[in-house]
ZAFITOR-887539 format. One record per residue (C-alpha): residue number from 1; residue in one letter; x, y, z. Coordinates in Angstrom, 2 decimals, always signed. Each point is the difference from the previous one (the first is absolute). Example, Ala and Ser with C-alpha at 12.3 -4.5 7.8 and 13.67 -1.06 7.14 Angstrom:
2
[1, a, [+12.30, -4.50, +7.80]]
[2, s, [+1.37, +3.44, -0.66]]
% end
This chain:
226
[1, x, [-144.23, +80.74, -23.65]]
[2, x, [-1.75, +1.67, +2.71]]
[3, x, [-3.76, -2.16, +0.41]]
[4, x, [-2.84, +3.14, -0.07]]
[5, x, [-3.51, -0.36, +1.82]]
[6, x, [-2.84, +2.23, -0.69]]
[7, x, [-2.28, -0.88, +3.20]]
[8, x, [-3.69, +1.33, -0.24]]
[9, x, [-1.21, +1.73, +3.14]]
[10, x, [+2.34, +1.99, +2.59]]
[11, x, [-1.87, -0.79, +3.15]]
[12, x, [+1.47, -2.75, +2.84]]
[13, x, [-0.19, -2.93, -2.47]]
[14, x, [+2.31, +2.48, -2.41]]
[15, x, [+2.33, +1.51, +2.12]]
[16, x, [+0.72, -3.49, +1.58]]
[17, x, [+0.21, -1.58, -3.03]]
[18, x, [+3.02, +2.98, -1.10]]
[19, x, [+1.45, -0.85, +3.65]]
[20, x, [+0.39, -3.10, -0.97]]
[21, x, [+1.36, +0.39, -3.78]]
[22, x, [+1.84, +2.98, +0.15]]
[23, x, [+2.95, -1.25, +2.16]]
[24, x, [+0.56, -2.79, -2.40]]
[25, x, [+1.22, +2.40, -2.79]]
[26, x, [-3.44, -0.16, -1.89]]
[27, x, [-1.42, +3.42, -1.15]]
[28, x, [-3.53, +0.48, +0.94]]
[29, x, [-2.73, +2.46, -0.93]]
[30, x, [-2.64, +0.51, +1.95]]
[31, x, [-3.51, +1.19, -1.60]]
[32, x, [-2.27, +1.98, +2.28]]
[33, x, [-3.40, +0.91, -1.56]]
[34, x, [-0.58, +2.79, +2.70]]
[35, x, [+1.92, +3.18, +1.20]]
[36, x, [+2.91, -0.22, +1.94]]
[37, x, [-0.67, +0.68, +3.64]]
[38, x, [+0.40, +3.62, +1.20]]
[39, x, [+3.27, +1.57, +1.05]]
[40, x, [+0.21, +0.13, +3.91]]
[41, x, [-0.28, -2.33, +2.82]]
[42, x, [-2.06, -3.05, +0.49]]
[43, x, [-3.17, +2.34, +2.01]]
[44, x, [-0.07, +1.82, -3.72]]
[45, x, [+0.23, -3.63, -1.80]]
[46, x, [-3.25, -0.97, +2.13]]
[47, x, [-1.78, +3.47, -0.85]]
[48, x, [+0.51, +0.57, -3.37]]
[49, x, [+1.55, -3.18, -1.61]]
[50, x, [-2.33, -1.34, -3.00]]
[51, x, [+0.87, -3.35, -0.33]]
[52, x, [-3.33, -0.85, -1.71]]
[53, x, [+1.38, -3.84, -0.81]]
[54, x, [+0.26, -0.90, +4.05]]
[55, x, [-3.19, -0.42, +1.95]]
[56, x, [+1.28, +0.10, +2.80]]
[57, x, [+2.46, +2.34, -0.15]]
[58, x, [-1.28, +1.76, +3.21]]
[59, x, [-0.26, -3.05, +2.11]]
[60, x, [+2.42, -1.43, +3.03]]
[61, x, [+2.64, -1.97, -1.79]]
[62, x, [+2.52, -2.83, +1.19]]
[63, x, [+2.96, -1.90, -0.77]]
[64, x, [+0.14, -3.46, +1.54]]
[65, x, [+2.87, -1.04, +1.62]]
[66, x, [+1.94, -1.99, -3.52]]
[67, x, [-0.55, +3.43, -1.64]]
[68, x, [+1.42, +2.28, +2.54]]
[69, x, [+2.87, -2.72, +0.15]]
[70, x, [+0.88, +0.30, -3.68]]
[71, x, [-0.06, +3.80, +0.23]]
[72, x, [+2.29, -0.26, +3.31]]
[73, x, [+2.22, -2.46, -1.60]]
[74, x, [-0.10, +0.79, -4.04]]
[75, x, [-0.63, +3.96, +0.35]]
[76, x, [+0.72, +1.55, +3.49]]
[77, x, [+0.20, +3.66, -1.37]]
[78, x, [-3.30, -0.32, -0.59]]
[79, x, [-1.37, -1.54, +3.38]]
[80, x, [+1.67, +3.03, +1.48]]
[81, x, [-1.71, +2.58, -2.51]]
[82, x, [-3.00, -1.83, +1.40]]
[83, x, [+0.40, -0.14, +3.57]]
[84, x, [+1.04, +3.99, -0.85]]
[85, x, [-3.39, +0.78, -1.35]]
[86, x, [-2.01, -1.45, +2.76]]
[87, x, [-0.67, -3.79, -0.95]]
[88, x, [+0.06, -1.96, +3.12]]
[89, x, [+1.36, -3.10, +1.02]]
[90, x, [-1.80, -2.35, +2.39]]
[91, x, [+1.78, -2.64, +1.36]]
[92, x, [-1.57, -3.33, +1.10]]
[93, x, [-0.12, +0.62, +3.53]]
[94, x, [-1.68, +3.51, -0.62]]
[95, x, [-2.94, -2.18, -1.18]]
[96, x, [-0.32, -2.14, +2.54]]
[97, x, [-2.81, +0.68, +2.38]]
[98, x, [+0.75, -0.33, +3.61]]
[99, x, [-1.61, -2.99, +0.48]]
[100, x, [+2.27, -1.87, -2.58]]
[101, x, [+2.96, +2.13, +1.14]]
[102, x, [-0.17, -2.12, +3.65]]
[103, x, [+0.71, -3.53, -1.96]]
[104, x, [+2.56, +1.71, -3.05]]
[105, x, [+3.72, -1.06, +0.11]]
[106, x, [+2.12, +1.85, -2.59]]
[107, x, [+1.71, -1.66, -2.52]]
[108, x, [+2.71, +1.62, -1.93]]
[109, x, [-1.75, -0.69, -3.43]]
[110, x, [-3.04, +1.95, +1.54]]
[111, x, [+2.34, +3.64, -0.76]]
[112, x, [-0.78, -0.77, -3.93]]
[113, x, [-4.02, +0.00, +1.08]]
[114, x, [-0.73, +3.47, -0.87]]
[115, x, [-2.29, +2.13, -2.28]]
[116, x, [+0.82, +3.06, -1.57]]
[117, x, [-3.54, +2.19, +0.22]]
[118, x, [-1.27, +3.08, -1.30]]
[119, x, [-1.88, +2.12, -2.10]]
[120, x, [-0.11, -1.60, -3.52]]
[121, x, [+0.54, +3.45, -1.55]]
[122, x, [+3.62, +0.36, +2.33]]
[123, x, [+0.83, -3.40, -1.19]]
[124, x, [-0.59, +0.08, -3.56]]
[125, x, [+1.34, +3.56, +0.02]]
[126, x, [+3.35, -0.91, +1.41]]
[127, x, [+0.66, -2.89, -2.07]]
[128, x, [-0.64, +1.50, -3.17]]
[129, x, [+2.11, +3.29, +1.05]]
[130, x, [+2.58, -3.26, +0.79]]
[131, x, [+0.12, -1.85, -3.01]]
[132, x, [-0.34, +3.81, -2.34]]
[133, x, [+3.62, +0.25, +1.79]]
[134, x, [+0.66, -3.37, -1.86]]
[135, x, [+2.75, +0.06, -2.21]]
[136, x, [-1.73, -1.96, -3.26]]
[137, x, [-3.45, +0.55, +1.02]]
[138, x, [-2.34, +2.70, -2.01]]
[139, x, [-3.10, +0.56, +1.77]]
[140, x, [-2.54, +1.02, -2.70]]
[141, x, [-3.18, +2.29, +1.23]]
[142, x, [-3.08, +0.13, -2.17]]
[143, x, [+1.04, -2.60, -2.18]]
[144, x, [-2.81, -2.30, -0.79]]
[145, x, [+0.01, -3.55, -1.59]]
[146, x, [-2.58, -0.27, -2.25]]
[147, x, [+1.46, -3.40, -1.95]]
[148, x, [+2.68, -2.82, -0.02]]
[149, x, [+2.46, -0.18, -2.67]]
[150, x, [+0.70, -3.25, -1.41]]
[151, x, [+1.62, -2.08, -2.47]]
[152, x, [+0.01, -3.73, -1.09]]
[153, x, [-2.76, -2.29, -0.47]]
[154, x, [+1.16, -3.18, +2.05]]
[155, x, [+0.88, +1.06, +2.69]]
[156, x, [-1.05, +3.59, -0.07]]
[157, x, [+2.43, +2.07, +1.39]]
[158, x, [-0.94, +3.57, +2.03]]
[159, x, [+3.03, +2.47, -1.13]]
[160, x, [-1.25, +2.82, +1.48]]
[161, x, [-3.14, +2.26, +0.17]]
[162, x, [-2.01, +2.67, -1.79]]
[163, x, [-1.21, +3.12, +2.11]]
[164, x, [-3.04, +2.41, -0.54]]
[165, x, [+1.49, +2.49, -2.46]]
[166, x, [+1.62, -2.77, -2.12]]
[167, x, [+3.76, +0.06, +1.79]]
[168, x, [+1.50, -3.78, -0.04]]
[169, x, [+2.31, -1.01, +2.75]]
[170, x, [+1.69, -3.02, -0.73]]
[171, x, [+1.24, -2.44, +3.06]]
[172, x, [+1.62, -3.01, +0.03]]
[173, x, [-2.18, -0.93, +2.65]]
[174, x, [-3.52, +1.58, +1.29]]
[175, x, [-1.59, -0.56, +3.05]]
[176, x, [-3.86, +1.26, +1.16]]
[177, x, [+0.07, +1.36, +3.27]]
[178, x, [-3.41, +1.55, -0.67]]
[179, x, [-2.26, -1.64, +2.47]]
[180, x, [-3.30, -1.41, -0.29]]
[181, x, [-0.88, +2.36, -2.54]]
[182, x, [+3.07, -1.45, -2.45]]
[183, x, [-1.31, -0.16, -3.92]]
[184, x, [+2.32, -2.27, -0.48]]
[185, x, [-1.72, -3.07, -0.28]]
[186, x, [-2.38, +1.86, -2.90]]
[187, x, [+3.28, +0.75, -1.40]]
[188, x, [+1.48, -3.07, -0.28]]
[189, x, [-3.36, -1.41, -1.28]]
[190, x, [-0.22, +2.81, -3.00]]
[191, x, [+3.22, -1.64, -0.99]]
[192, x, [-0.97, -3.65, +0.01]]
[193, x, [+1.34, -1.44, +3.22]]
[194, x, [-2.71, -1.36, +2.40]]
[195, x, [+1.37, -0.03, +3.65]]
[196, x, [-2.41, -1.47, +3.09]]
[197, x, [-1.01, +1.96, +2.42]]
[198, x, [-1.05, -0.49, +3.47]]
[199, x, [-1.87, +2.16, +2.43]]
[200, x, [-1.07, +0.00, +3.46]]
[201, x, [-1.55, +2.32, +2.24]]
[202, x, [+2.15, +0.76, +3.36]]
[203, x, [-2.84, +1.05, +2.02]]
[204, x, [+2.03, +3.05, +1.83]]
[205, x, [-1.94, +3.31, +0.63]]
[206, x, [+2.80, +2.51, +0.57]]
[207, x, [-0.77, +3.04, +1.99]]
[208, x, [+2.49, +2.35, +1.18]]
[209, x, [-0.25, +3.27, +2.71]]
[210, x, [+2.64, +2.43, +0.56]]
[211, x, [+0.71, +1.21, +3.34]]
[212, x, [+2.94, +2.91, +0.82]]
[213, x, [+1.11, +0.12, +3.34]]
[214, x, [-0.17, +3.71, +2.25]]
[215, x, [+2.72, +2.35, +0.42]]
[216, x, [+1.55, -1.75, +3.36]]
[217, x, [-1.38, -2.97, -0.09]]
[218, x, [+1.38, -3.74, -0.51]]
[219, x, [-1.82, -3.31, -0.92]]
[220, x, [-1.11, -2.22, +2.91]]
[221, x, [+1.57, -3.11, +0.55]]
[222, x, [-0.65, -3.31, -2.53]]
[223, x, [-1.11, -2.85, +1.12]]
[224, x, [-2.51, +0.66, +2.58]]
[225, x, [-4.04, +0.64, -0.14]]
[226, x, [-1.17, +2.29, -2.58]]
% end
């Protein structure tokens, strides 16, 4: 019997978690409050996508070098559909200043040391247009969760949820992918379970600018003065 997963929330933490899921035979659903980004490449994404449940969905976005290696290794297709749309790779000694360039000697582990960067809008945009292609995944727009659905008193088991408009989808297995604004703490609290909860502020203030180069004209080199 095929194992089904309804995961809440279609943004990174979604789409990674059907990445992860989907090639293992399970058949996942994804549940995406908002509307489905635009038709068209990832300049009309960044225009006119309204992905109201990401932030900051307009802001510089990277993948650390263990992520880009799982998409490399686990899903090359779609480092290429990447790379294709304009994500850029920057290798460890394309960050090096020239100052620490003078004492650097190469190792050969150091070619796994790069990060796949972007716009978060190409990224996101790609990898859901990836995973749509998915042969057991259903990508659901507009869909929003408005309730668990349970059964069992000890232990409570989650066997799907309820969205706005009354529609039930059962899963064998549901996982929130929602973000900081998840309900699903409340949730699991209108139905008796008490789970702890632990919160910390990061302290990051993110600010992103956007710069787009002249007809003719190339970036100057890395690693020296600004």
């Amino acid at each position: 019997m095929t194992e089904t997963v309804a995961v809440i929330g279609a943004g990174m933490a979604g789409l990674w978690t059907a990445l992860a899921l989907a090639p293992t035979g399970r058949k996942v659903t994804l549940l995406d409050r908002d509307p489905p980004p635009p038709p068209g490449d990832a300049d009309e994404a960044f225009t006119g996508w309204a992905h109201r449940g990401v932030t900051h969905l307009r802001h510089s976005h990277a993948f650390l070098a263990r992520l880009r290696g799982i998409i490399r290794d686990e899903h090359p297709a779609l480092l290429e559909a990447l790379n294709a749309a304009g994500c850029r790779e920057l290798g460890l000694d394309g960050m090096l200043t020239d100052r620490h360039r003078k004492r650097w000697r190469p190792r050969p582990e150091d070619a796994d040391l790069v990060v796949l960067t972007s716009r978060r809008t190409t990224m996101e945009l790609v990898i859901r247009r990836y995973v749509e292609a998915m042969p057991n995944v259903e990508i659901r727009s507009e869909a929003f969760v408005e309730g668990l659905d349970a059964s069992g008193e000890a232990p409570l088991k989650v066997t799907g949820v309820r969205l706005r408009g009354g529609e039930t989808v059962a899963a064998d297995l549901v996982v929130d992918a929602s973000g900081r604004t998840s309900s699903a703490f409340d949730q699991l609290a209108d139905l008796g379970v008490q789970i702890g909860e632990t919160a910390e502020d990061a302290g990051i203030l993110y600010f992103t600018r956007h710069y787009r180069l002249r007809p003719g004209q190339v970036e100057p080199p890395r690693g020296g003065a600004p």
